[in-house]
C-alpha positions as CSV (number, residue, x, y, z in Angstrom):
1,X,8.3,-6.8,-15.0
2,X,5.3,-9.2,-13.7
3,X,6.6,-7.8,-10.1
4,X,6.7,-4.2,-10.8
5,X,3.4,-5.0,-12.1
6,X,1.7,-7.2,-9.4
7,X,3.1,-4.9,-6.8
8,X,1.1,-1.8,-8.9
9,X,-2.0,-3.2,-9.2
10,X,-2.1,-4.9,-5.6
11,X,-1.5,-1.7,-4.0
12,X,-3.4,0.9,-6.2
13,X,-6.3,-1.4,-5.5
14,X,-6.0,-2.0,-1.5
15,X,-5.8,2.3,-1.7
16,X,-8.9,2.6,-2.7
17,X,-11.1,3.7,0.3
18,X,-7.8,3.0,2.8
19,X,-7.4,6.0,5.6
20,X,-3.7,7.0,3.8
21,X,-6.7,8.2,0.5
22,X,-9.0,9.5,3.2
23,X,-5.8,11.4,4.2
24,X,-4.7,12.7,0.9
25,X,-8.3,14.5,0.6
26,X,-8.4,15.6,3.8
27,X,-4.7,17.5,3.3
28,X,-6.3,18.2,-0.4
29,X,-9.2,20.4,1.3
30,X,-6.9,21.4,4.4
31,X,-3.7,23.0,2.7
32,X,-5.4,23.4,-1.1
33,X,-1.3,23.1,-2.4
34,X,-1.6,19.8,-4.6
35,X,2.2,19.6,-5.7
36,X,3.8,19.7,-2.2
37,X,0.8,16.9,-1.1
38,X,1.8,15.0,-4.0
39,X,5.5,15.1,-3.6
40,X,5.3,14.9,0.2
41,X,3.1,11.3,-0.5
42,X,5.7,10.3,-3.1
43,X,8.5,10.5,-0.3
44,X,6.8,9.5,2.1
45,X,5.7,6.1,0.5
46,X,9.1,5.6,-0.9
47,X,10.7,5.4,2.3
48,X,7.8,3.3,3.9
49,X,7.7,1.0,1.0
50,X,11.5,0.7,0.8
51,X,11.8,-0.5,4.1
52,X,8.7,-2.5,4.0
53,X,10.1,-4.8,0.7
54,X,13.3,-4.9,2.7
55,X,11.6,-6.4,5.4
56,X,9.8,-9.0,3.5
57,X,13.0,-9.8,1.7
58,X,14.9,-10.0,4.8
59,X,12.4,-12.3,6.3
60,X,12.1,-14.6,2.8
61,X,15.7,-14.6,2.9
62,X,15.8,-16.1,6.4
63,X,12.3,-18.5,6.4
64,X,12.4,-20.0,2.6
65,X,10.5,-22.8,2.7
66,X,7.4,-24.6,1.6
67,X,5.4,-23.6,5.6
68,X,6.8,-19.7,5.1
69,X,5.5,-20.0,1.5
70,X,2.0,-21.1,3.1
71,X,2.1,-18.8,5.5
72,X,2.7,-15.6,3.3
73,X,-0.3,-16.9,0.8
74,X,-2.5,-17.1,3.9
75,X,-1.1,-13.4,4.7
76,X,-2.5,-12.5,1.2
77,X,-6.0,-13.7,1.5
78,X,-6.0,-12.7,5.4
79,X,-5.2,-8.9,3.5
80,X,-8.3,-9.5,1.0
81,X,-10.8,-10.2,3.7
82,X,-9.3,-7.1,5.8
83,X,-9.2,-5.2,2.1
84,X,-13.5,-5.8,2.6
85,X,-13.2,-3.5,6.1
86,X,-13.8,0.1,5.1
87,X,-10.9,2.3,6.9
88,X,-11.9,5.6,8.8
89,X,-9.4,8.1,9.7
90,X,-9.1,9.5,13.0
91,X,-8.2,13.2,13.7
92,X,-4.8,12.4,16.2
93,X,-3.3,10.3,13.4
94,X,-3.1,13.5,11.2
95,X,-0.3,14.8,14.0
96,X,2.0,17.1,12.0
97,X,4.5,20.1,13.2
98,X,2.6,22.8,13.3
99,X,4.8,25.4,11.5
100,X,6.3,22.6,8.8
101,X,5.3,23.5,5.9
102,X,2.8,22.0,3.4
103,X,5.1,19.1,2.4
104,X,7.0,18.3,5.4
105,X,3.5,17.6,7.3
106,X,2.0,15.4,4.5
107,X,5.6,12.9,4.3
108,X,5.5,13.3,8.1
109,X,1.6,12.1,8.5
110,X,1.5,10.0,5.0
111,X,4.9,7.9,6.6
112,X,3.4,7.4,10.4
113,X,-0.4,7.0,8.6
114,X,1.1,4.4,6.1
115,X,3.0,2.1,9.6
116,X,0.9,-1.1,9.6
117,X,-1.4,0.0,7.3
118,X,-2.6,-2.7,4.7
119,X,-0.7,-1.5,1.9
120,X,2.3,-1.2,3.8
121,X,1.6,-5.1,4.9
122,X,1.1,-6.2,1.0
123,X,4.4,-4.7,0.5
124,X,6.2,-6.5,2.8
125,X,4.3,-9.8,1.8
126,X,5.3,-8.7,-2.1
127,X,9.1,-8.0,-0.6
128,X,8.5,-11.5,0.7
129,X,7.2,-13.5,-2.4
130,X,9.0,-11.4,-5.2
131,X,11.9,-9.8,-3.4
132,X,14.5,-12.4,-4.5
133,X,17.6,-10.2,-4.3
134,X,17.8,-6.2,-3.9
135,X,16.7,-5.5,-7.8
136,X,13.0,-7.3,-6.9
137,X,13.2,-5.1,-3.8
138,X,13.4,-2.3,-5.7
139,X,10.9,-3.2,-8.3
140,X,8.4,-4.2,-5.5
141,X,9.4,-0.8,-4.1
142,X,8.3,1.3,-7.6
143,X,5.8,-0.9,-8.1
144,X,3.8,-0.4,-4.9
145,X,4.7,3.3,-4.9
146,X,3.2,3.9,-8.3
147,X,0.2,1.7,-7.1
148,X,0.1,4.5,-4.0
149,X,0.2,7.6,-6.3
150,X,-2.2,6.1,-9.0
151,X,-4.7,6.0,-6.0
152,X,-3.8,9.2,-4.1
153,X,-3.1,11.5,-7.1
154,X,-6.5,12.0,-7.9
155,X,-7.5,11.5,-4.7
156,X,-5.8,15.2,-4.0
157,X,-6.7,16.9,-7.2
158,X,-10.3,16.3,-7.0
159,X,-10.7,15.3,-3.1
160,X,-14.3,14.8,-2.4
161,X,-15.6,15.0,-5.6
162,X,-13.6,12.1,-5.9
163,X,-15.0,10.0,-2.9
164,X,-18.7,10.9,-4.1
165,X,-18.4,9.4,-7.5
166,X,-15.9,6.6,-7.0
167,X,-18.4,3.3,-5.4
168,X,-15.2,2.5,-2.7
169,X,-17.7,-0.7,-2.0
170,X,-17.0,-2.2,-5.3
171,X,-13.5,-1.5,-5.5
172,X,-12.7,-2.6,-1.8
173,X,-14.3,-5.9,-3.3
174,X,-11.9,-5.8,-6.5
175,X,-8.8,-5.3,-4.5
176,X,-10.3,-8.0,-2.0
177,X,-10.5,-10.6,-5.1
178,X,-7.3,-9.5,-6.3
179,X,-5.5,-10.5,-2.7
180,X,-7.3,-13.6,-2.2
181,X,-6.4,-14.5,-5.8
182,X,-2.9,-13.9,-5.6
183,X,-3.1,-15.8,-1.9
184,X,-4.6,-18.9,-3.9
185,X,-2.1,-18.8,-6.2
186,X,0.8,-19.0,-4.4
187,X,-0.8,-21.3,-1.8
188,X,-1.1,-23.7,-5.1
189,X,2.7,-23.0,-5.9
190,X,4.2,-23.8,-2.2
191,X,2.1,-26.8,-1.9
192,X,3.5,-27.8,-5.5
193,X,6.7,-27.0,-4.2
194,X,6.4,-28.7,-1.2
């Protein structure tokens, strides 16, 4: 459960003010259908966040030791400092077939959006710290998918309204702490286990 639930909040947090949010409110205003957006981000985020655990699993699997250990934690609070750099969407990553319909365009742009994105980074450091065998992969998986839609969901029913009222400063700064926390912490725990 702790990874299900580290992998929720890590992610719902790094959303906040990322471009895949400034996405799901611009395809909010654009296409005005909120269940196909929702479903289409839902998808989309599973298969990215499938294969993103997988990665980090595979790569866990292959570099377990004390310097991989080190190195992920150092991944984390790299990802918090970066989480403190406000994203900005660009109008060519929001490339989409032009007669798909409504929720083949948002999987489409929400899966290419999402490559090398920070969340999708976190979730292959979480695949990589929690992703012991193919159950964690699968919990890091829900867990970082739910911390996707908790961000986005209301980021497509009430787009800008949203942005407005939300201060993305301050939570750019919480999901910042909450990297470089985690980062520290397992930093302490591979040089114990070292």
């Amino acid at each position: 459960m702790q990874t299900f639930l580290i992998s929720t909040a890590t992610v719902a947090l790094a959303e906040m003010g990322d471009k895949t949010q400034l996405l799901a409110i611009l395809l909010a205003t654009r296409f005005r259908k909120p269940l196909p957006i929702i479903l289409g981000i839902l998808v989309a985020t599973l298969a990215n966040h499938f294969l993103a655990a997988l990665v980090g699993h595979g790569v866990a699997e292959l570099l377990d030791s004390p310097a991989f250990r080190i190195a992920v934690a150092i991944g984390f609070i790299a990802m918090g400092l970066w989480t403190l750099v406000p994203d900005k969407i660009d109008d060519d990553e929001l490339k989409a077939p032009s007669n798909a319909g409504v929720f083949l365009s948002t999987t489409i742009a929400f899966f290419l959006v999402e490559m090398g994105d920070k969340t999708q980074i976190a979730t292959v450091a979480l695949g990589a710290q929690f992703g012991a065998n193919l159950t964690d992969v699968a919990l890091v998986t829900l867990g970082t998918t739910l911390g996707m839609m908790l961000a986005n969901v209301p980021a497509v029913l009430l787009g800008e309204a949203l942005v407005k009222r939300v201060p993305l400063k301050l939570m750019r700064a919480i999901a910042a702490a909450l990297f470089v926390g985690l980062g520290l912490w397992m930093l302490g725990a591979a040089l114990q286990w070292w």
